[in-house]
N, C-alpha and C positions, 0 to 999 in steps of 0.2 A: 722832534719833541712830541710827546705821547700828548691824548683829547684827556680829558677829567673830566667825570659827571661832576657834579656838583649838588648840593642839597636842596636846589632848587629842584629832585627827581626826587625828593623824599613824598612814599608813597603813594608817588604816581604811577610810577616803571612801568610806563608804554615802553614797547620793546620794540618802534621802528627803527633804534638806531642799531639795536642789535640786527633787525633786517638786512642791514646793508651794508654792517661789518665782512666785509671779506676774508677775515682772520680767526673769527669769534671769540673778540679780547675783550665783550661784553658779559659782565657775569651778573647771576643775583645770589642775596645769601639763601644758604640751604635754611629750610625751616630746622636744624636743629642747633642751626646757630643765631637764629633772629634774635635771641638776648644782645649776641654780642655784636651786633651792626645794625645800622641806622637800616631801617627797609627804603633800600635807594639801589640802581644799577648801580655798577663799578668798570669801571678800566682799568685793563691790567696793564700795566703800564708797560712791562716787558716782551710784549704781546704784539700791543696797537703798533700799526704801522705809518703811521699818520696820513691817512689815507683821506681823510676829511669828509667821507661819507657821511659819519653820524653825526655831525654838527648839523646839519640843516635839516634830516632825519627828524631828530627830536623836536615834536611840537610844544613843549614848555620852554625851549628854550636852557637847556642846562649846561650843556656842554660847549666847554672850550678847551681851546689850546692852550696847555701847562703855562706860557708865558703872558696868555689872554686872561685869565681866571680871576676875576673882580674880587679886588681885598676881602671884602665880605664874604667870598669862599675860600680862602686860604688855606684854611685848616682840610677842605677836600679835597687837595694836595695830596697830602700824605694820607689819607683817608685810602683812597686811593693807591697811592703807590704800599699802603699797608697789605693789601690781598694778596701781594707776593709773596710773601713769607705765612699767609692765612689761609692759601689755597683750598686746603680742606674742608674751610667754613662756606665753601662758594660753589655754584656751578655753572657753566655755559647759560647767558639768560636763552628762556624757550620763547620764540616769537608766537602774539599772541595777537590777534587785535586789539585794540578797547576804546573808550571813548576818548574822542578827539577833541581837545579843550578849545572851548572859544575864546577870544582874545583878553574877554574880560575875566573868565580863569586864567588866564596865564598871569594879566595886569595883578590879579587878586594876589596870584602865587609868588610876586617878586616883591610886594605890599607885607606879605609874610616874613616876607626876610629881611625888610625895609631894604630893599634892593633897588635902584634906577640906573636900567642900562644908558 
């Protein structure tokens, strides 16, 4: 069962999880498609091997496993499993450093979504 980001990586996209994909089934959108997608990482669903790397990777906390994925991101589902047929709008994400959120960013960011894990 393939990991989902989730919109809790809305325009965060630290890209440790792409670091440790051993597959690189982690994309970002291409800037000529940013109209047409949330600025978040993505999982290609057809891709991931479930290899459970990028879960612990991600220091916001976004990613889970397809059947882990809190009501609340349901719809990053198919968000998700939508870049397979949008391939073109997407590329390999590029590992990059950046800043590493403290726990009170993260609390902030799941406050955003009204989200409690």
């Amino acid at each position: 069962m393939p990991y989902i980001i989730t919109s809790l990586c809305t325009d965060c996209k630290d890209t440790a999880c792409a670091d440790v994909c051993p597959v690189e089934c982690i994309y970002e959108v291409k800037a000529s498609a940013a109209n047409n997608w949330q600025n978040q990482l993505y999982i290609n669903p057809d891709e991931c091997i479930d290899c459970t790397n990028c879960e612990p990777a991600c220091p916001w906390k976004a990613i889970y496993e397809e059947d882990q994925v809190p009501a609340v991101f349901a719809k990053d589902i198919d968000s998700n499993k939508a870049i397979v047929d949008a391939i073109a709008d997407f590329q390999v994400a590029k590992v990059t450093k950046t800043h590493q959120p403290t726990k009170a960013e993260v609390e902030a960011n799941f406050a955003k979504w009204s989200f409690k894990p």
